[in-house]
N, C-alpha and C positions, 0 to 999 in steps of 0.2 A: 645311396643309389645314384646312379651317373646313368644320364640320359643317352640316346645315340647321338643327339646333338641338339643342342640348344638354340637353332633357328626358330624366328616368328613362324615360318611357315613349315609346317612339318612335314613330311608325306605321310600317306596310311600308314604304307608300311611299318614305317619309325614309329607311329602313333601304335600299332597294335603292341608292337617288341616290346614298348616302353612299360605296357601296360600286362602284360604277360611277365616281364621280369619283377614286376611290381608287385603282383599273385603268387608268383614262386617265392618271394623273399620273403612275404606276410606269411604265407602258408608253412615252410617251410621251418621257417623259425617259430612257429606255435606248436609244429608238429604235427601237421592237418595232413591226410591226404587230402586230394581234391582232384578231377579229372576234365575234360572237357566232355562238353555234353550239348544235346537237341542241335541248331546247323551248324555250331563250329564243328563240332566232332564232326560231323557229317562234310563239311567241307576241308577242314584237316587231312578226313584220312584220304577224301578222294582225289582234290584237286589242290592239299597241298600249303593252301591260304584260306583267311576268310572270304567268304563271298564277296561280288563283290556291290550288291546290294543290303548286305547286313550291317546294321550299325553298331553293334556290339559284342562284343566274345560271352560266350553263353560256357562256365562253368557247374560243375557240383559238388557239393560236400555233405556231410551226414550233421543231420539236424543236432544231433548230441555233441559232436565237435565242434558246434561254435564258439570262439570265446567271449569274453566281455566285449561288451556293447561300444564301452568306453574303450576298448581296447582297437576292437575295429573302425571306430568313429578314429579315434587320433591318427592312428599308421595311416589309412587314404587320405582323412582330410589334409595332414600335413604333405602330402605327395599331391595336392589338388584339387581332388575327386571330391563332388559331392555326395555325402552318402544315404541311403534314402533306404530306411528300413521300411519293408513290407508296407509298400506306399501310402507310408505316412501315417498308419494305423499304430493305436500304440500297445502293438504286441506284433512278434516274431514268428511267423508258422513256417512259409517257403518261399521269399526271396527277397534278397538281399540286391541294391544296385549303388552299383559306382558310376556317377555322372561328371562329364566334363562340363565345364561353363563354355560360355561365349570368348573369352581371354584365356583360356586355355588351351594351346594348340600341340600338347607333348603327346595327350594320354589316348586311349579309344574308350569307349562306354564298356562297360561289364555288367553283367545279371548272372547272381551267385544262386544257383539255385539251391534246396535245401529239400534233400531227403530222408525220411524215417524209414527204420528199420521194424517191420512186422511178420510174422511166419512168414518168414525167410524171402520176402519180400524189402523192396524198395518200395516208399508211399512217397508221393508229393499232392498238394491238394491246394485247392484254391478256393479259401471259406468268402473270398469277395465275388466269388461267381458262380452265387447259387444258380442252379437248373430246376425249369419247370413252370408250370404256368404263375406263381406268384413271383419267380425266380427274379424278374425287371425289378416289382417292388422291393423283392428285400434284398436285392442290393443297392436300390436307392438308399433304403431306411438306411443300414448299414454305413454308407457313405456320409450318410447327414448327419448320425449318430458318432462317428469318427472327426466329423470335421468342427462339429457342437464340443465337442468335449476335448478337442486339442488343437485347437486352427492356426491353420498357418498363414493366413493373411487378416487384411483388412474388414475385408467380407465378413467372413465367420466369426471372427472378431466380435466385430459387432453384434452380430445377429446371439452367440455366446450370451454376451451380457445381457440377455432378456431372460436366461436360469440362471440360477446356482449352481455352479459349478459339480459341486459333490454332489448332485442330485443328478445332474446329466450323466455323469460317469457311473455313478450305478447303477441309471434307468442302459446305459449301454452293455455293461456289465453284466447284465438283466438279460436283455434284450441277444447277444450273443450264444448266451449259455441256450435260450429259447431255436435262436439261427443255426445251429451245430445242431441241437435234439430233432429237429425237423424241415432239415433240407439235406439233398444232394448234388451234389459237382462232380465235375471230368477231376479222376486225380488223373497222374502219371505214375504207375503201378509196372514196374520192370522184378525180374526175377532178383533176388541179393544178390548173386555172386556178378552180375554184371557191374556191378561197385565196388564189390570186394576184391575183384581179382582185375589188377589193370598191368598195364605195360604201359610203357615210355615209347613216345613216337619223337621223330625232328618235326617241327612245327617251327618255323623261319629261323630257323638255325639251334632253336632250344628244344631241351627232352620235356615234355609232357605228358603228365598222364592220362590216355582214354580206356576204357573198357579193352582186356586183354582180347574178350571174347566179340573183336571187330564188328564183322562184317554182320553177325549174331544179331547183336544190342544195335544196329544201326536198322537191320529188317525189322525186328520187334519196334524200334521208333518210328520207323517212315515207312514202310513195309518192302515190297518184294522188289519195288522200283527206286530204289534207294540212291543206284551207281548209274542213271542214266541222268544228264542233267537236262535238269529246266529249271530256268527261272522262278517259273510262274508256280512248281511243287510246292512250296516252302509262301512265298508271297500271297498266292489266291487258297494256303492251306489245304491243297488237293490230298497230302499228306493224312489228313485228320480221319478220313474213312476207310483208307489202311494200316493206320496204327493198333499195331494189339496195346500199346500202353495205356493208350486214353482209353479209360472204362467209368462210369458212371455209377457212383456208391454213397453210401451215406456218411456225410461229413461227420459223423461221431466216429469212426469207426478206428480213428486219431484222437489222442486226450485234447484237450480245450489247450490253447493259447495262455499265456501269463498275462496280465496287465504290466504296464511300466512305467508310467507314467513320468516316471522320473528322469529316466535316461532316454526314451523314444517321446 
């Protein structure tokens, strides 16, 4: 892969190309579709570029097409990217990110979203933001029980070696299986054929693919007021109370998560 140009200081634009050619070439050679999705699509089709508030290209792909772990970890990291499975939880549901560092000035930020296939439905769900009045606590638990059982700094570190290891990870393990059987969250629940069926737009000089069925899948996300711009729609989430996507179900209604301890 050959960059637009290998100055210190890059502009967005080179920053985004760089990183859009870098999606096409993974995806492509794995055999993945994937399309744009939530505000790029949204500012793709309308105005053309990313916002110019957004800090990252917001993709999707079908939860069954991902491939190895190991697989996606080498291709971005060797291209820069830090990659940050399902924030740092050590299991895969619905999102994948590509982070640029502080010495990195080629690439722009990515978040791979990741949807399942149900009666004839698209699902995405967010089992780290339960809804409801215990909803605060058990995504504390949840968090403490993720960061106990695989941490990634000094802190937890520490605090770790007050259990046993294999005891934390099945009291999590545990503890999960309980968090799925009784709670609910906002998924992102779109009709299938709005991912099945895409077309190729220009997107700063390259074909990518969004939902064939536009203007459709862009009202069902952001609703009726999709092609008027503000700012403030997408940033203050005005968006959120006319979306038909976001609906409110029970996180079982998706199989349970793998552990992996291995590779995440």
């Amino acid at each position: 892969m050959i960059f637009l140009n290998n100055t210190l200081k890059m502009n967005r634009k080179d920053q985004i190309i760089n990183s859009l050619l870098l999606l096409d070439e993974f995806f492509n050679s794995n055999n993945i579709s994937y399309w744009l999705e939530a505000g790029t699509a949204l500012s793709a089709y309308r105005d053309g570029k990313v916002f110019s508030w957004d800090h990252d290209i917001d993709i999707g792909i079908w939860r069954n097409d991902v491939p190895s772990i190991e697989r996606i970890r080498s291709f971005f990291k060797s291209k820069g990217f830090e990659v940050i499975f399902q924030k740092n939880f050590p299991f895969l549901d619905n999102i994948i990110q590509l982070r640029t560092s502080s010495s990195n000035k080629n690439l722009f930020d990515v978040d791979i979203y990741l949807y399942s296939r149900k009666d004839n439905f698209a699902y995405m769900r967010w089992l780290q933001k339960p809804e409801g009045i215990l909803g605060p606590f058990k995504q504390r638990l949840i968090f403490i029980l993720r960061n106990l059982s695989n941490p990634k700094n000094k802190k937890w570190e520490g605090l770790s070696r007050l259990f046993p290891k294999k005891i934390i990870r099945i009291v999590f393990k545990f503890y999960l299986v309980i968090h799925i059987k009784t709670s609910k969250c906002i998924f992102h629940r779109f009709p299938e054929n709005f991912f099945s069926d895409l077309r190729k737009i220009n997107f700063y000089g390259l074909k990518i693919n969004i939902p064939k069925q536009t203007e459709e899948f862009l009202s069902f996300r952001y609703g009726e007021d999709w092609a008027i711009p503000d700012s403030q729609y997408n940033q203050k989430a005005k968006w959120k109370s006319k979306s038909k996507a976001r609906v409110l179900l029970e996180m079982s209604i998706l199989p349970n998560p793998v552990f992996d301890y291995k590779n995440l």
